[in-house]
C-alpha positions as a Markdown table, in Angstrom:
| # | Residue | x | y | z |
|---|---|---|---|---|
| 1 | Unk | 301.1 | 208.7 | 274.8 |
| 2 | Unk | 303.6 | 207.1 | 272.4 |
| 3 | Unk | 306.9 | 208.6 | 271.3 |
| 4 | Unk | 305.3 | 209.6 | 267.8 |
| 5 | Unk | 302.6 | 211.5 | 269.2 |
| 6 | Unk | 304.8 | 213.8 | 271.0 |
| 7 | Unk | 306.4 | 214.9 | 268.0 |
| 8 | Unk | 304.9 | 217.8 | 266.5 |
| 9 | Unk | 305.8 | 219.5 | 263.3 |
| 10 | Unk | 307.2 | 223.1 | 262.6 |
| 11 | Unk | 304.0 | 223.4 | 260.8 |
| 12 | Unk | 301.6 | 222.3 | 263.5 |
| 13 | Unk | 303.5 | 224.4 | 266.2 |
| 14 | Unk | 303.2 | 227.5 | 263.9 |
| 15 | Unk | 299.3 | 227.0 | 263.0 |
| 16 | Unk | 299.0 | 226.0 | 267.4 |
| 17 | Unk | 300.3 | 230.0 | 267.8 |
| 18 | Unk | 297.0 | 232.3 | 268.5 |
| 19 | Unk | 296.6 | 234.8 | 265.8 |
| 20 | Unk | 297.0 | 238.4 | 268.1 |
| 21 | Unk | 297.5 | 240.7 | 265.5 |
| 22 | Unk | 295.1 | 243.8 | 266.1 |
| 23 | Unk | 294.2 | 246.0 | 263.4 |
| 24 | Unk | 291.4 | 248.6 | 262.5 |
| 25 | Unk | 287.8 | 247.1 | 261.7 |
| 26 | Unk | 287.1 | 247.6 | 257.7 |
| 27 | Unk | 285.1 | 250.9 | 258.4 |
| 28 | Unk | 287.5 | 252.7 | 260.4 |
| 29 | Unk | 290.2 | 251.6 | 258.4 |
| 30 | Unk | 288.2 | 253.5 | 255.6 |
| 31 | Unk | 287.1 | 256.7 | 257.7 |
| 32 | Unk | 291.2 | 257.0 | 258.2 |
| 33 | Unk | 292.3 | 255.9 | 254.4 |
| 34 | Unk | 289.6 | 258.7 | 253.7 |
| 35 | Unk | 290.6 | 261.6 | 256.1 |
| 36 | Unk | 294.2 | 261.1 | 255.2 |
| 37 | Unk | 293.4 | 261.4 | 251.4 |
| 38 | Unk | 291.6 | 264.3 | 251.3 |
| 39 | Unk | 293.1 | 266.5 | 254.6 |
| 40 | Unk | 296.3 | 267.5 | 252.5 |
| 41 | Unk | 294.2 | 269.6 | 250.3 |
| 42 | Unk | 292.7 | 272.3 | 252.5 |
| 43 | Unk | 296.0 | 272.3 | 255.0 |
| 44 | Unk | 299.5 | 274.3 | 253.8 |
| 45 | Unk | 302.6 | 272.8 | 253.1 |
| 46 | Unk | 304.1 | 272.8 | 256.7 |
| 47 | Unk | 301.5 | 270.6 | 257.7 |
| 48 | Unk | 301.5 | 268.4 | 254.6 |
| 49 | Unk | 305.5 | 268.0 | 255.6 |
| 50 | Unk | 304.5 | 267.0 | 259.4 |
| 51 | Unk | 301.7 | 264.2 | 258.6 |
| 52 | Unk | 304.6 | 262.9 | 255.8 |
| 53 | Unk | 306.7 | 262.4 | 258.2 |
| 54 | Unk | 304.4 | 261.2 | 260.9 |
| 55 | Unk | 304.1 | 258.5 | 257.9 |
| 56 | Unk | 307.6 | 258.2 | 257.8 |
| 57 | Unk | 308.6 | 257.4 | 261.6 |
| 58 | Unk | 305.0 | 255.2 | 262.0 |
| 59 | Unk | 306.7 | 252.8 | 259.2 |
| 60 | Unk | 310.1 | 252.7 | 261.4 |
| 61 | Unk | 307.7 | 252.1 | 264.4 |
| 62 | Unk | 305.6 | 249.5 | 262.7 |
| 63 | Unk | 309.4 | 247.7 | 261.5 |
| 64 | Unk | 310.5 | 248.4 | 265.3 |
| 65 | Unk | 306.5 | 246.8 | 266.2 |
| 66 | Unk | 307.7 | 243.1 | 263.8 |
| 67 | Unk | 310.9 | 242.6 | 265.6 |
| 68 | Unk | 309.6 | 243.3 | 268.9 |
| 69 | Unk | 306.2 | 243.0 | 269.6 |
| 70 | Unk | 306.5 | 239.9 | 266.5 |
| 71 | Unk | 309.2 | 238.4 | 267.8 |
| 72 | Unk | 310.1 | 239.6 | 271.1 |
| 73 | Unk | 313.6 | 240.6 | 270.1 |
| 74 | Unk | 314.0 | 244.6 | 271.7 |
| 75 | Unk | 316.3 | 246.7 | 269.4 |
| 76 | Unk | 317.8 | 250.5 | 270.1 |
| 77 | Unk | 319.1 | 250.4 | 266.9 |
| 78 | Unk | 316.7 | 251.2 | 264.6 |
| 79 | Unk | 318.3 | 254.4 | 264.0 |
| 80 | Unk | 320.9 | 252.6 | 262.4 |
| 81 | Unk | 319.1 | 250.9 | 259.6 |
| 82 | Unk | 317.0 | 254.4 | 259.3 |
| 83 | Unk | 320.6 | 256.2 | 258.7 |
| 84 | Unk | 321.6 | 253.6 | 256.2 |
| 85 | Unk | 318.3 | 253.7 | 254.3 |
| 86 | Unk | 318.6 | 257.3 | 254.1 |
| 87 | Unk | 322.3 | 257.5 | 252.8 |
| 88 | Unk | 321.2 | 254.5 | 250.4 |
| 89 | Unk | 318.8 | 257.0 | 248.8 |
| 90 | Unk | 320.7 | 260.2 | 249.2 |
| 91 | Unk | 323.4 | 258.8 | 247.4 |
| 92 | Unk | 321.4 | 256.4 | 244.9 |
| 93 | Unk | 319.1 | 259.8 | 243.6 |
| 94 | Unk | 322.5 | 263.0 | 244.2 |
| 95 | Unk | 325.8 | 260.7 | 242.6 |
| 96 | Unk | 324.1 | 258.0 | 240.6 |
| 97 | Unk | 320.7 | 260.2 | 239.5 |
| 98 | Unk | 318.7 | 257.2 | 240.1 |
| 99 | Unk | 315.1 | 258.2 | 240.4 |
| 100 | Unk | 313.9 | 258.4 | 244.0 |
| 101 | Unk | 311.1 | 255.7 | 243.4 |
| 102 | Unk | 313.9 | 253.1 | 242.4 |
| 103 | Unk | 316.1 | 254.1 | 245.3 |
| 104 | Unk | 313.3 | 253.1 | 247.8 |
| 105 | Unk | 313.2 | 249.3 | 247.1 |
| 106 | Unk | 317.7 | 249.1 | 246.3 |
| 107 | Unk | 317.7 | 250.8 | 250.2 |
| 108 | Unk | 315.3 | 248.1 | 252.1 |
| 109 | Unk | 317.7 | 245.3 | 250.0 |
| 110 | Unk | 320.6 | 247.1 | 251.7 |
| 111 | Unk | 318.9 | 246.9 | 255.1 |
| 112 | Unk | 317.9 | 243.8 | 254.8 |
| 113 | Unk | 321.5 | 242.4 | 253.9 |
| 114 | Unk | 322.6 | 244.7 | 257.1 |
| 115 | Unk | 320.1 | 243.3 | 259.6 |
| 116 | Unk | 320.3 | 239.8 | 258.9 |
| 117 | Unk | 324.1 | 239.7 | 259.4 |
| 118 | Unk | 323.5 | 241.6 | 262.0 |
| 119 | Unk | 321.3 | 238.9 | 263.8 |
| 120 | Unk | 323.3 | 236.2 | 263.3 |
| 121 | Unk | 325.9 | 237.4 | 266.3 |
| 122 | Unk | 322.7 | 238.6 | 268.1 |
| 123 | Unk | 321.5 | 235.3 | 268.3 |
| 124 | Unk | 323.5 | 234.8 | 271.4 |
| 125 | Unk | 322.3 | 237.6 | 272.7 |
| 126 | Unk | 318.6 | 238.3 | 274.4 |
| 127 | Unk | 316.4 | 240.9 | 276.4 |
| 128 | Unk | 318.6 | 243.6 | 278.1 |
| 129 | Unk | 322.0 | 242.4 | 276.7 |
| 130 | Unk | 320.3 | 242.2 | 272.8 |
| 131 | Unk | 319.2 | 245.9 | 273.6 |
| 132 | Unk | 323.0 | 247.1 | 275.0 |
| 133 | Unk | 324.2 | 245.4 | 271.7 |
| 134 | Unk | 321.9 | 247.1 | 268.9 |
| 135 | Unk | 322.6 | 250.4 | 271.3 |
| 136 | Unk | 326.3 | 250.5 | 270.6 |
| 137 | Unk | 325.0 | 250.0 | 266.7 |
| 138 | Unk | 323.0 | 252.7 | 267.3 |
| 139 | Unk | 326.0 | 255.2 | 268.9 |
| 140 | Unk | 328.2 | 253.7 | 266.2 |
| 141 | Unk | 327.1 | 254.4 | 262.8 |
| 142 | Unk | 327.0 | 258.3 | 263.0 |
| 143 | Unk | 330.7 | 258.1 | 264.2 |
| 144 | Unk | 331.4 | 255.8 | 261.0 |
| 145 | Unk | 329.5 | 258.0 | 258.4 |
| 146 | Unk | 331.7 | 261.2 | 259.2 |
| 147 | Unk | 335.2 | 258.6 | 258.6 |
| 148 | Unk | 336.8 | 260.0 | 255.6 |
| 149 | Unk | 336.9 | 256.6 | 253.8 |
| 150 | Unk | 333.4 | 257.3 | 253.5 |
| 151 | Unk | 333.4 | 261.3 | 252.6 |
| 152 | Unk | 333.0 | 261.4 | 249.3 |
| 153 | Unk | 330.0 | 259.4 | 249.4 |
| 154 | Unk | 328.4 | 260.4 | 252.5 |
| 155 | Unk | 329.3 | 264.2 | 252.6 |
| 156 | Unk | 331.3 | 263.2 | 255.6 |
| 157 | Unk | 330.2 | 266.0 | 258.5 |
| 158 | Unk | 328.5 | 268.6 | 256.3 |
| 159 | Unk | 326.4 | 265.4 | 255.0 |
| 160 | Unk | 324.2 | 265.5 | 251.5 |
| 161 | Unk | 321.5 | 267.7 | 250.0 |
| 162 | Unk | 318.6 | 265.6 | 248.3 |
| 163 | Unk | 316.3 | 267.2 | 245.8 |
| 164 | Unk | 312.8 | 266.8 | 246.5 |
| 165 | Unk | 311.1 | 265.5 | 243.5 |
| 166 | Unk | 308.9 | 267.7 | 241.8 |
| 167 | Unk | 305.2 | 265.8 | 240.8 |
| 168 | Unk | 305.1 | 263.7 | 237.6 |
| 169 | Unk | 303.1 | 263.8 | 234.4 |
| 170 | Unk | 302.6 | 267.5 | 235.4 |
| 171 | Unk | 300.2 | 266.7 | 237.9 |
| 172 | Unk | 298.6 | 270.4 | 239.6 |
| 173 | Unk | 300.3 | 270.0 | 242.9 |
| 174 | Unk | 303.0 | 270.8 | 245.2 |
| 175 | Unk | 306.4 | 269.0 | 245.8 |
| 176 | Unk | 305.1 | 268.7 | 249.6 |
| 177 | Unk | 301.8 | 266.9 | 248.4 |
| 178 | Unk | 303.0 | 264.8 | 246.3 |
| 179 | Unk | 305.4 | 263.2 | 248.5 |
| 180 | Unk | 302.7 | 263.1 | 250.8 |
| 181 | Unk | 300.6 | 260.9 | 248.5 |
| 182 | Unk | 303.6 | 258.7 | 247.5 |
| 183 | Unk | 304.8 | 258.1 | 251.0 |
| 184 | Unk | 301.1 | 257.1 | 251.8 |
| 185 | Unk | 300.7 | 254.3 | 249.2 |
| 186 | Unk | 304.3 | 252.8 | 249.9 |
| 187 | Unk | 303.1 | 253.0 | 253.9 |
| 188 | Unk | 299.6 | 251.2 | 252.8 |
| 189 | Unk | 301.7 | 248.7 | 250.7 |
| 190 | Unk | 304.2 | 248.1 | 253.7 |
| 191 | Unk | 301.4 | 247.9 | 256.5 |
| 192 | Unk | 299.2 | 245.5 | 254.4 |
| 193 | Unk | 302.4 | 243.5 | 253.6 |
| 194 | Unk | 303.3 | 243.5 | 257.9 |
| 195 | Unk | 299.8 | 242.8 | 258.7 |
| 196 | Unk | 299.6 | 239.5 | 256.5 |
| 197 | Unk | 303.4 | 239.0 | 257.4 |
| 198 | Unk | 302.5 | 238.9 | 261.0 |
| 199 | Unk | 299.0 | 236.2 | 260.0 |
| 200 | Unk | 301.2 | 234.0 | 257.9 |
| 201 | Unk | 302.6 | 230.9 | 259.1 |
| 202 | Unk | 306.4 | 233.2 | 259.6 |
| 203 | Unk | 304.7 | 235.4 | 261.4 |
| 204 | Unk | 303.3 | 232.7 | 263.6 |
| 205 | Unk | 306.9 | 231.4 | 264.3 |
| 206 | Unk | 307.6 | 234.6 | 265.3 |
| 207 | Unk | 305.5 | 234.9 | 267.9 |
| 208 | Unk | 306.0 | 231.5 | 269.2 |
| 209 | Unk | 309.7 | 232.4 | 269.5 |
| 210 | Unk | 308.5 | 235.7 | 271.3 |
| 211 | Unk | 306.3 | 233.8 | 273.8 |
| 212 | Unk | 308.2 | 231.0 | 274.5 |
| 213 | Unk | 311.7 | 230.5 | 272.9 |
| 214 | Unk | 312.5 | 226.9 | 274.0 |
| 215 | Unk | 308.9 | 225.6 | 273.7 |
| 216 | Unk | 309.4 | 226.9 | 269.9 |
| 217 | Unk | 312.6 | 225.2 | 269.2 |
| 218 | Unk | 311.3 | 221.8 | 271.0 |
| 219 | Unk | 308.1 | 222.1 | 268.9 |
| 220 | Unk | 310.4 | 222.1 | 265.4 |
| 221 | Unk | 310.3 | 226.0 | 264.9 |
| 222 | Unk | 313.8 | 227.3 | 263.2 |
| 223 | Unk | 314.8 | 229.5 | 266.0 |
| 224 | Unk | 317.7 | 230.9 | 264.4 |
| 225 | Unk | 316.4 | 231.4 | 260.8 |
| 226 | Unk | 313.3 | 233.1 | 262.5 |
| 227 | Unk | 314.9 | 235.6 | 264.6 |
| 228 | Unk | 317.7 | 236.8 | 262.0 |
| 229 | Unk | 314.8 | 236.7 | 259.6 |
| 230 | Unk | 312.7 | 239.0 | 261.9 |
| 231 | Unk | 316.0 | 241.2 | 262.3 |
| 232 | Unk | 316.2 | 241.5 | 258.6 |
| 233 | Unk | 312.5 | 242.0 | 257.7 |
| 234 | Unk | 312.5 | 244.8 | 260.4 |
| 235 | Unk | 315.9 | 246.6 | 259.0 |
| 236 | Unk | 314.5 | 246.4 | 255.3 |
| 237 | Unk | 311.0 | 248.2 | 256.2 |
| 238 | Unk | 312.5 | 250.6 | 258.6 |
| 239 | Unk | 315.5 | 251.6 | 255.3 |
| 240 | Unk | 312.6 | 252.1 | 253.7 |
| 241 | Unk | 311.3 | 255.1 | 255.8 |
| 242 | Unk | 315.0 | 256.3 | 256.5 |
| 243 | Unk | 314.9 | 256.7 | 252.1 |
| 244 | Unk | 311.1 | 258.5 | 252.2 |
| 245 | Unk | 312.6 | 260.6 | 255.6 |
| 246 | Unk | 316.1 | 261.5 | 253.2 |
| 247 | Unk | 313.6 | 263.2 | 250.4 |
| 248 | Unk | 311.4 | 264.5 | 252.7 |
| 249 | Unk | 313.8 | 266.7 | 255.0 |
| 250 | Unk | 316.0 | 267.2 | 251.2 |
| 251 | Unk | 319.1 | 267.0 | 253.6 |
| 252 | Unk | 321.1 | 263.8 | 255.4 |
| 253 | Unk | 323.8 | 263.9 | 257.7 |
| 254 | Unk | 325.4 | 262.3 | 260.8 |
| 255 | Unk | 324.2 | 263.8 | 263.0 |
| 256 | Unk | 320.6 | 263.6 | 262.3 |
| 257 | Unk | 320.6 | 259.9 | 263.2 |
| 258 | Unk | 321.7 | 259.6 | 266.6 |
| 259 | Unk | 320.6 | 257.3 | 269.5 |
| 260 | Unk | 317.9 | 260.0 | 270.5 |
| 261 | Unk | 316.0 | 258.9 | 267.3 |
| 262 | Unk | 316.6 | 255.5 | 268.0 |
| 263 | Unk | 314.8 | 255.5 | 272.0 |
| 264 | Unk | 312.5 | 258.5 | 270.0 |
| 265 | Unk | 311.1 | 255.0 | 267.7 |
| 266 | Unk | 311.4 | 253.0 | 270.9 |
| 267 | Unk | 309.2 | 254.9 | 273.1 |
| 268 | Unk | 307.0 | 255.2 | 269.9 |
| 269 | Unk | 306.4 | 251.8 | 270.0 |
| 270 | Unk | 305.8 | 251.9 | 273.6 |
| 271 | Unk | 302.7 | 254.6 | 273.5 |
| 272 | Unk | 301.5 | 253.0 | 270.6 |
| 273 | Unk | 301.0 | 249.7 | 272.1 |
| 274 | Unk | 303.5 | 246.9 | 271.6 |
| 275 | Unk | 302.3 | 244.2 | 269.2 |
| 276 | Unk | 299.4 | 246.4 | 268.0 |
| 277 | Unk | 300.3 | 248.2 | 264.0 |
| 278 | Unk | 298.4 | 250.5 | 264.0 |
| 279 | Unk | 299.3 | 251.8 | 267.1 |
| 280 | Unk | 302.7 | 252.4 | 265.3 |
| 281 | Unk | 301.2 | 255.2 | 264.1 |
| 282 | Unk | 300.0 | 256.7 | 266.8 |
| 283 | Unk | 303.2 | 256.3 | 268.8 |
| 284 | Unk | 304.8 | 258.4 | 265.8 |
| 285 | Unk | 302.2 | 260.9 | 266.0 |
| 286 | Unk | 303.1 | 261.4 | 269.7 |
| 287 | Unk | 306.8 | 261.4 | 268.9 |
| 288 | Unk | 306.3 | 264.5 | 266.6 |
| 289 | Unk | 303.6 | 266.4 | 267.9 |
| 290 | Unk | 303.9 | 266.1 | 271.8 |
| 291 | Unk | 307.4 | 267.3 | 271.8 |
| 292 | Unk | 305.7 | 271.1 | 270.0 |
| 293 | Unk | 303.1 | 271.1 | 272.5 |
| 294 | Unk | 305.5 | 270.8 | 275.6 |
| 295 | Unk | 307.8 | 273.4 | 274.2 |
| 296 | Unk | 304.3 | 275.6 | 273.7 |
| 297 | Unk | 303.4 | 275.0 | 277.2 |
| 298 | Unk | 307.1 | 275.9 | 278.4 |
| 299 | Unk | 309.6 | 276.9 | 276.3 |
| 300 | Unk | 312.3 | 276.6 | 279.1 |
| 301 | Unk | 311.1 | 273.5 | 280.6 |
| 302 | Unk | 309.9 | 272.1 | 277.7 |
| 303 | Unk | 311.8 | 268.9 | 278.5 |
| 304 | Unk | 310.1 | 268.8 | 282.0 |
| 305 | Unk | 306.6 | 268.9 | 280.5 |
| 306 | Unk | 307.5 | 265.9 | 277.9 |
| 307 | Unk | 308.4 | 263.8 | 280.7 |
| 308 | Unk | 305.2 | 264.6 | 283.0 |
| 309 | Unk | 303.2 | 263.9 | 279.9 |
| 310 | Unk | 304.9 | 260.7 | 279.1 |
| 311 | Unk | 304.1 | 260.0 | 282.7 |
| 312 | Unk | 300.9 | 260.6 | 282.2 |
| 313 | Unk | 300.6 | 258.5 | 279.2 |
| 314 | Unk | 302.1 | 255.4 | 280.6 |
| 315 | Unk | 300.2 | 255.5 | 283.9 |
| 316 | Unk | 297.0 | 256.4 | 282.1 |
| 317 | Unk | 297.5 | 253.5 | 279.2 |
| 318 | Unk | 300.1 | 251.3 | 280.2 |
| 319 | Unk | 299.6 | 249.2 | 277.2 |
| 320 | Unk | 299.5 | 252.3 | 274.8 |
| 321 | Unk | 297.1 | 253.1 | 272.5 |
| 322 | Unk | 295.3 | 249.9 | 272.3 |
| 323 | Unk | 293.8 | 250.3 | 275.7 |
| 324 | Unk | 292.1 | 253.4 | 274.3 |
| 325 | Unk | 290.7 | 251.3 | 271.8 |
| 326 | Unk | 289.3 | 248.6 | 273.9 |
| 327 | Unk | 287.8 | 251.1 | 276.5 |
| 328 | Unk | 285.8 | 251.9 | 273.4 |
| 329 | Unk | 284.8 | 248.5 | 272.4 |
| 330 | Unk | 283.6 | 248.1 | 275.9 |
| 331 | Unk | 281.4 | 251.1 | 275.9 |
| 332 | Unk | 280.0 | 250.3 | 272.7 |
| 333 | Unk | 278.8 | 246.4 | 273.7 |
């Protein structure tokens, strides 16, 4: 084989990668699209709150889903570019009286900026040490947003009270439903925008970084623009649900974006099925509901019950909710 042969183009190694994005097929895609239209109307508002946020934390799952399942990079900071998507809208829409729609797509430009300087150091960094290094992010930023510097904005300690919008065009519906509503078509916009992110020929670089780095780089991908560009991608979708969780819960504060919501993403990702989007949902579904139904099973060891049905879980589907999904397939054929 000649010298020119074994050359092969950033383009040929990307379009060489195996397409392994899993998604809905077209009909269940439309059962859920239709069930999650029409169940806010004949549930109260709690519940309308519950299923915005579970749309809320599955886009910071699905962001935590590009970086790592796309890329291979692991991250426990995600609760970092979730605080500073947050304050980006809290701030935007309560001092500036920017309309909460605008404030969305300034905040995932502010993420994005974060992340991608943030990857540039992390490119010397992979696997465990990466994850100890977006970790101290993680335990840092709360610390940071209570700094005085930084009161006047950020509310310091007592934090920042966001006004939930009320529907426009005097449209027959609660403040609850329609946030709902609007958070669903930014999460359809975002999830159709991951899914052909993750099909393009970025998204193939991606995961030829995350299967095998050096075989990337030999093969003529951009190692280091890929991986801060997965960083910043990733940061920018998951500022996005930080700015839709900020409206939501009207209220933002240091506190409310520690490290526990960073491994609470984390081990969303992991019951979800790493690699898989839609699974992002799921694993945000479990995050929010499974923690109610421990504490209804035990209120005093409430803890303990989480962690035997996280067990469970794990043992049961090690590869999260995708092996569900298979299991059916199976049956099916």
């Amino acid at each position: 084989m000649s010298a020119a042969e074994d050359v092969v183009t950033e383009g040929q190694a990307v379009e060489a990668v195996p397409k392994r994005v899993m998604t809905l097929g077209t009909g269940t895609s439309l059962v859920v699209l239709a069930a999650l239209v029409i169940l806010p109307v004949f549930v109260k508002n709690f519940i309308i709150f519950q299923m915005t946020m579970l749309l809320v934390y599955g886009l910071a799952v699905l962001a935590l889903n590009i970086l790592t399942g796309g890329s291979g990079q692991f991250s426990l900071g995600q609760s970092a570019f979730y605080a500073i998507g947050a304050y980006t809208t809290a701030v935007l829409m309560e001092q500036f009286n920017i309309n909460y729609a605008l404030t969305l797509p300034i905040a995932s430009v502010v993420c994005f900026g974060f992340g991608y300087l943030f990857g540039q150091p992390a490119l010397r960094l992979s696997g465990v040490y990466l994850a100890l290094a977006t970790f101290a992010l993680a335990t840092a930023l709360p610390q940071l947003l209570k700094l005085g510097y930084f009161e006047y904005w950020t509310g310091g300690v007592q934090g920042l009270v966001v006004t939930k919008p009320d529907a426009p065009f005097g449209l027959p519906m609660s403040q609850d439903m329609w946030l709902y509503y609007f958070t669903l078509v930014v999460t359809i916009a975002i999830y159709i925008f991951a899914v052909n992110l993750l099909r393009s020929r970025s998204g193939r670089a991606f995961m030829a970084i995350r299967d095998n780095e050096i075989a990337a780089s030999a093969m003529g991908v951009d190692v280091a623009l890929y991986k801060t560009l997965a960083f910043g991608v990733s940061a920018a979708i998951t500022g996005v649900a930080g700015g839709l969780g900020a409206i939501a819960v009207q209220f933002v504060a240091p506190d409310g974006y520690t490290i526990t919501l960073a491994i609470s993403l984390f081990l969303g990702m992991v019951v979800g099925g790493v690699g898989w989007l839609p699974g992002s949902f799921v694993g945000a579904a479990f995050i929010i509901f499974v923690p109610n139904i421990a504490e209804g099973i035990s209120k005093g060891l409430s803890g303990a019950v989480f962690g035997v049905l996280l067990f469970l879980v794990i043992y049961l589907v090690p590869h999260g909710a995708r092996d569900i999904l298979r299991l059916v397939e199976r049956r099916r054929t």
